[in-house]
C-alpha positions as CSV (number, residue, x, y, z in Angstrom):
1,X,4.1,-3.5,5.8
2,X,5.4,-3.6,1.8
3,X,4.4,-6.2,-0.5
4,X,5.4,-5.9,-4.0
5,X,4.2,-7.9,-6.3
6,X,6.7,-9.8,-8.5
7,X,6.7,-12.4,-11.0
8,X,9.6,-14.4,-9.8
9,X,12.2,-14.1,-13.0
10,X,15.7,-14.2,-12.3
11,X,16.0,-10.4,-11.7
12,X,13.3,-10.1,-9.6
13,X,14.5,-13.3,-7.2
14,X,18.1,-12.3,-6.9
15,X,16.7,-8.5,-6.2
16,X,15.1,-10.1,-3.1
17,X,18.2,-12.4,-2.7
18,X,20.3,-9.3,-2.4
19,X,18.1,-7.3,0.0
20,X,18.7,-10.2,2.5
21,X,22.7,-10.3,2.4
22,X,22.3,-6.1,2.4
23,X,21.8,-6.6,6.2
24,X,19.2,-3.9,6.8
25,X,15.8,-4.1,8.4
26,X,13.5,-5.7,6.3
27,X,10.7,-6.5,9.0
28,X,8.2,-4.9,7.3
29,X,8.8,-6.8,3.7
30,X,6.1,-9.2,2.5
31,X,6.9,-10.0,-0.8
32,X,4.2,-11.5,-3.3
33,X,5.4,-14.0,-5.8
34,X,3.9,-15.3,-8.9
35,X,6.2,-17.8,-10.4
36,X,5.8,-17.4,-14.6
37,X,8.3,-20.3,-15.3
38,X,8.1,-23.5,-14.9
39,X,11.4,-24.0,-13.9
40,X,11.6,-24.3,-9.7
41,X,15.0,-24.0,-8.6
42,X,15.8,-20.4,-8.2
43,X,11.9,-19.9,-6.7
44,X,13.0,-22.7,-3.9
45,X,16.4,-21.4,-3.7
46,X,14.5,-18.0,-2.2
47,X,12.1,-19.2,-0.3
48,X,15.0,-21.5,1.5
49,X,16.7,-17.8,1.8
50,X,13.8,-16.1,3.2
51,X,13.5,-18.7,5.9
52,X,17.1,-18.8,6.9
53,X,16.4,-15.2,8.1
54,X,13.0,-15.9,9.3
55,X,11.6,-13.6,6.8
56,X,8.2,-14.4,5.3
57,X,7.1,-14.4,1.0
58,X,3.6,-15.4,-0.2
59,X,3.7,-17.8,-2.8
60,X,1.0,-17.6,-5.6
61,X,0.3,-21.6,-5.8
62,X,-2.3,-21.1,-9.1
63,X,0.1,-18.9,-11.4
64,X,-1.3,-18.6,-14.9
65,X,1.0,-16.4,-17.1
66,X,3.4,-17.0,-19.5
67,X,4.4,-21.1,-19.1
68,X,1.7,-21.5,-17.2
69,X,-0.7,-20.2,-19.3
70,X,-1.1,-23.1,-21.4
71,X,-1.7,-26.3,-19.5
72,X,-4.6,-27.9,-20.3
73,X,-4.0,-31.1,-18.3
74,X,-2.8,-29.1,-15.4
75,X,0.4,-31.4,-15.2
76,X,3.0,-27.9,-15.3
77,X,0.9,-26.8,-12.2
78,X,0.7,-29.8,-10.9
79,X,4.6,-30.3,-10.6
80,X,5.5,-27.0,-9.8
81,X,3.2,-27.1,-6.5
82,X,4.8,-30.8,-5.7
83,X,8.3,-29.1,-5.8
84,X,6.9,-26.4,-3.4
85,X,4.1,-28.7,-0.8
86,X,7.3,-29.2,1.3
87,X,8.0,-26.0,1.7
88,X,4.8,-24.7,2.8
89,X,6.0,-26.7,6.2
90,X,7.8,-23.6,6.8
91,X,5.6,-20.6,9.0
92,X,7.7,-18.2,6.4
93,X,6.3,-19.8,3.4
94,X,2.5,-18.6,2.8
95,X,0.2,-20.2,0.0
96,X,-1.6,-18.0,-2.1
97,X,-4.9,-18.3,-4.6
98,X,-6.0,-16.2,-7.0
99,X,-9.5,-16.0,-7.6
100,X,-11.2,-14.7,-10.7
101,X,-14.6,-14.2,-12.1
102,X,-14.0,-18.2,-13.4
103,X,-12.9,-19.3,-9.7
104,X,-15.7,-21.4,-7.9
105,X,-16.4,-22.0,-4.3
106,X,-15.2,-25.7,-4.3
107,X,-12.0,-24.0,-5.5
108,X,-11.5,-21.5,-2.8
109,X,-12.8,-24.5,-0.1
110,X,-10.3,-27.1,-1.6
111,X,-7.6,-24.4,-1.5
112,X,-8.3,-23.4,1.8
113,X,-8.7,-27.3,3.1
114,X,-5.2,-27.9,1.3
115,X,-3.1,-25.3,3.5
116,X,-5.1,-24.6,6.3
117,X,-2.4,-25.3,8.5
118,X,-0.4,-22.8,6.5
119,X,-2.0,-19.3,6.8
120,X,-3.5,-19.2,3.4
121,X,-4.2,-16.0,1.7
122,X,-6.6,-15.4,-1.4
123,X,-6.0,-13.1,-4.3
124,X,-8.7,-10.9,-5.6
125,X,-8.8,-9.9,-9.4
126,X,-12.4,-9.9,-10.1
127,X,-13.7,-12.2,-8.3
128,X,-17.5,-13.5,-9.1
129,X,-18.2,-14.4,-5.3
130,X,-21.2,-13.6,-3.6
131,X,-21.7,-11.2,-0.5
132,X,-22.7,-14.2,2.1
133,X,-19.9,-16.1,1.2
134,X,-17.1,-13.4,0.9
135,X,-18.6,-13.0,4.7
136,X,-17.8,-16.1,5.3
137,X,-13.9,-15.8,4.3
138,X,-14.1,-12.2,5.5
139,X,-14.7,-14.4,9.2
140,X,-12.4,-17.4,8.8
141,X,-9.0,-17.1,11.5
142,X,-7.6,-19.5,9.4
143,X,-6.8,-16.8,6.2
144,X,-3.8,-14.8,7.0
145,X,-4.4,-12.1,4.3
146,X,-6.8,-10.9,1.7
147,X,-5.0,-9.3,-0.9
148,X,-6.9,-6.7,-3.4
149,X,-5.1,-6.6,-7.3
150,X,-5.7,-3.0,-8.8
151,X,-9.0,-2.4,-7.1
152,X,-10.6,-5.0,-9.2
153,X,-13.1,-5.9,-6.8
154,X,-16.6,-3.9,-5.9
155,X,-16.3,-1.4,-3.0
156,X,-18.8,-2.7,-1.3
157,X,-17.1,-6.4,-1.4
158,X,-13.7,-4.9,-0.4
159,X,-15.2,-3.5,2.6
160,X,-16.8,-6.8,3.8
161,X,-13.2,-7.7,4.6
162,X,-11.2,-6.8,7.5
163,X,-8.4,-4.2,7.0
164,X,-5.9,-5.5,9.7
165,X,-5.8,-8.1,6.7
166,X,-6.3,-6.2,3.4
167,X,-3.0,-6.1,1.3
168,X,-3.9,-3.2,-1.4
169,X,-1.6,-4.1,-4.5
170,X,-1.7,-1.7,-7.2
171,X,0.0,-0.9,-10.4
172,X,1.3,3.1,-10.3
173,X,4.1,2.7,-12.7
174,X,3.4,4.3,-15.9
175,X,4.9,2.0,-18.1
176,X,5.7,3.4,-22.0
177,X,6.0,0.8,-25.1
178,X,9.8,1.9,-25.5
179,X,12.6,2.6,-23.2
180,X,13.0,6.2,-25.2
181,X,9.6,7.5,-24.5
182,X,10.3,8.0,-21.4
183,X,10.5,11.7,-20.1
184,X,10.3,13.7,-16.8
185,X,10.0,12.8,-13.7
186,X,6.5,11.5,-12.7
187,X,4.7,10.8,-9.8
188,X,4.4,7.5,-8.3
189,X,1.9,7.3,-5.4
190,X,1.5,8.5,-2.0
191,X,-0.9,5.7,-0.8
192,X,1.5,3.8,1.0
193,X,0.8,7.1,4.1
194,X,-2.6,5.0,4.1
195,X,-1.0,2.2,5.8
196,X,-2.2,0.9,9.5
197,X,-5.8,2.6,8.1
198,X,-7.1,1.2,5.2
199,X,-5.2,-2.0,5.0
200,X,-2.3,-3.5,6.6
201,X,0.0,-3.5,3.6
202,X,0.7,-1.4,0.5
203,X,1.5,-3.4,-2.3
204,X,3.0,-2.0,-5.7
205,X,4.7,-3.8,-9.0
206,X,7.8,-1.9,-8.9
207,X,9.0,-0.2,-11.4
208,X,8.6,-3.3,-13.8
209,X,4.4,-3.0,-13.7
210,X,1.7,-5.6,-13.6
211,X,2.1,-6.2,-17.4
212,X,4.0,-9.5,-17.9
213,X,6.5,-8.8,-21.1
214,X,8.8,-11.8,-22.0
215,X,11.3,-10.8,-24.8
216,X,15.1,-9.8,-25.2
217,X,17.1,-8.4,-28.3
218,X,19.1,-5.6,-28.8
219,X,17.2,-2.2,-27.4
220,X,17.0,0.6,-28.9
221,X,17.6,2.6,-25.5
222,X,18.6,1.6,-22.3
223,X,16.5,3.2,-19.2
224,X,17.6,3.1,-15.0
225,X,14.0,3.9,-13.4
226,X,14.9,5.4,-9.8
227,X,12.1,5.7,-7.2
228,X,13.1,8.9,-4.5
229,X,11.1,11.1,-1.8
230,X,9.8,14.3,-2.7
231,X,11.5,16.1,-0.7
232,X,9.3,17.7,1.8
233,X,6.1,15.6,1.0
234,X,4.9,12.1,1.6
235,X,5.2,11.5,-1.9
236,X,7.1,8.6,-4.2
237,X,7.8,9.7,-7.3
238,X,10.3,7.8,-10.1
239,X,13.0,9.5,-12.1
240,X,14.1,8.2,-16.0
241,X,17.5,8.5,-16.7
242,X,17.4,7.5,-20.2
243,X,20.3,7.1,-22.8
244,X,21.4,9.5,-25.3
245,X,21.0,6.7,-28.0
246,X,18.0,5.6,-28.8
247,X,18.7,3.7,-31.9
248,X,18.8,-0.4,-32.2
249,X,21.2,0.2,-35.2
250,X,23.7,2.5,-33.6
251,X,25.5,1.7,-30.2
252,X,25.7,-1.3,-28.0
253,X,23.9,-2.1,-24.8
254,X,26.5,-1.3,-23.2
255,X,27.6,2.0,-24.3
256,X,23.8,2.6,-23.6
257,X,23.7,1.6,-20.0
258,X,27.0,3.7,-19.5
259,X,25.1,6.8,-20.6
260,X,22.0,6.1,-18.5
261,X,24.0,5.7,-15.7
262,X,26.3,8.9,-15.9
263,X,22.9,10.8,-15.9
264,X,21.4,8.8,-13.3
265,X,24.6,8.6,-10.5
266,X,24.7,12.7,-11.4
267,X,21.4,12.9,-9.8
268,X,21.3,10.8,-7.1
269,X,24.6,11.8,-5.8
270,X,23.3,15.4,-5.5
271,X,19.9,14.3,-4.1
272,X,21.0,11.7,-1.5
273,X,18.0,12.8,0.7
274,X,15.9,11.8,-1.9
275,X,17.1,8.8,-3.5
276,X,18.2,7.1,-0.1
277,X,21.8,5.1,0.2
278,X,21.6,1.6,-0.5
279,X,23.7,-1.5,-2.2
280,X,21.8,-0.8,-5.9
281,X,23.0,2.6,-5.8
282,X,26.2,1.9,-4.7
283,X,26.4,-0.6,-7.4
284,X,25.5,1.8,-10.1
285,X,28.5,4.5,-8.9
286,X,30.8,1.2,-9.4
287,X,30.0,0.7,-12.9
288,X,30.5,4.0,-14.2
289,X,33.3,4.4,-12.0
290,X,34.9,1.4,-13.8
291,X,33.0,1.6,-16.8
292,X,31.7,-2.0,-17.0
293,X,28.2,-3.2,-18.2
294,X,26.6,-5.7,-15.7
295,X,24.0,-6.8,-18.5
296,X,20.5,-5.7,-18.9
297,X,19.1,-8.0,-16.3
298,X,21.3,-7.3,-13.7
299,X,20.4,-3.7,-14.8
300,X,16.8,-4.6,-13.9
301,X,17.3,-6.6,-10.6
302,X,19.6,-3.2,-9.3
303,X,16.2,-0.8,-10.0
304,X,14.1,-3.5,-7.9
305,X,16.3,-3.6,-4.9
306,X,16.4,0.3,-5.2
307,X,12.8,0.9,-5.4
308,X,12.2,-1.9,-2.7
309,X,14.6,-0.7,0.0
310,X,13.0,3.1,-0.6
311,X,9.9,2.1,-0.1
312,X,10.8,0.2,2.8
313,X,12.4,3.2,4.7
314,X,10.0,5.3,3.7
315,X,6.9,3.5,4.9
């Protein structure tokens, strides 16, 4: 299976959204999402989706980024997991709970009392837990998965659980501080081969990254990030097609994005076996066909439907 991570912003839910009307195989897709808005409707609005097609998503039901972050009387939390008890109801819909080095015992046991009936899962990042009672979760039928964040958990404690549940989530983009410093081709990973042995699911973040960034503006350069197949090895790697203009005071967004996407639809027209055939794609060879500008978040949700139906059909 493929579980990438995402925070639940608009291009990440309609990415998913879009993967569902695409009409191809998506029975090994187990999306993980962390909402970082308060704001419910277009998380419900998915989930509803998901379960129309008898698809399952695991819903992080303790987010803490962004407007979550602060909420010292818990009453953002509180509401958002009101708007979404009902629709834990579902099989498709699974509760999720991160636990940190601050998460207790009577956390986890509340959590896991809460949504029994659900297939809970637990989150890993760090966790302070001891070796007896991860045992204990490690043996509990009632946990559907335990899924790892970036190996931040002891080797010894991640091998106290069982890998026919172990979702290994991990960030491998190499993410630079602007859009122009980004060069040549790089690798991506190849540990999604190690699925069925180490774990039951390869995780990633895309091609967005575990690093939550919240902002807008003008850019200074516009970038299409395109995962492919290294032809002739089990390899993902991820392509930057970059614009000429990298200047916030020159140009528009626009006639940025046109010049990304000239370089990019160059390549992946002449690299089909590597960069796959799929809606996003098709999508891109529209725009400079007609020479329209979708806007920079429709930009985004296009490179996570890309990178999610690759890894799908590669895995």
């Amino acid at each position: 299976m493929y579980s990438p991570y995402l925070y639940a912003r608009q291009s990440e839910l309609l990415a998913l959204r879009s993967l569902l009307s695409e009409g191809k195989d998506l029975s090994k897709l187990l999306p993980i999402i962390e909402p970082v808005v308060t704001k419910t409707s277009g998380i419900v609005r998915c989930i509803d989706l998901f379960a129309q097609k008898s698809r399952p998503i695991i819903i992080v039901v303790n987010p803490d980024k962004h407007e979550f972050k602060v909420d010292p009387r818990g009453e953002k939390l509180g509401k958002f997991t009101s708007d979404c008890t009902n629709l834990f109801s579902s099989a498709k819909a699974i509760p999720a709970y991160k636990v940190s080095s601050s998460t207790s015992r009577n956390d986890i046991d509340a959590f896991l009392r809460l949504y029994k009936s659900s297939g809970p899962c637990l989150i890993y990042e760090s966790p302070s837990l001891s070796d007896s009672y991860l045992g204990r979760l490690a043996s509990d039928e009632d946990i559907r998965y335990h899924i790892l964040i970036n190996n931040r958990i002891s080797s010894g404690q991640a091998a106290i659980l069982p890998s026919k549940k172990l979702i290994d989530v991990r960030d491998y983009f190499n993410k630079q501080d602007r859009n122009a410093d980004y060069g040549a081709p790089e690798f991506f990973t190849s540990h999604h081969n190690n699925i069925g042995q180490d774990f039951a699911s390869y995780g990633d973040f895309t091609i967005i990254g575990d690093a939550l960034e919240i902002g807008g503006g003008k850019p200074a350069a516009v970038a299409i990030h395109l995962t492919y197949k290294r032809r002739g090895r089990s390899e993902l790697w991820v392509e930057h097609f970059v614009s000429d203009d990298i200047d916030r005071n020159t140009g528009t967004a626009a006639s940025k994005f046109l010049e990304a996407v000239d370089k990019g639809v160059a390549e992946f027209t002449r690299r089909r076996p590597e960069f796959g055939n799929d809606f996003a794609l098709s999508e891109y060879e529209r725009h400079q066909r007609n020479r329209s500008f979708p806007q920079l978040g429709k930009n985004k949700e296009l490179q996570i439907h890309h990178h999610i139906r690759l890894v799908l059909d590669a895995i």
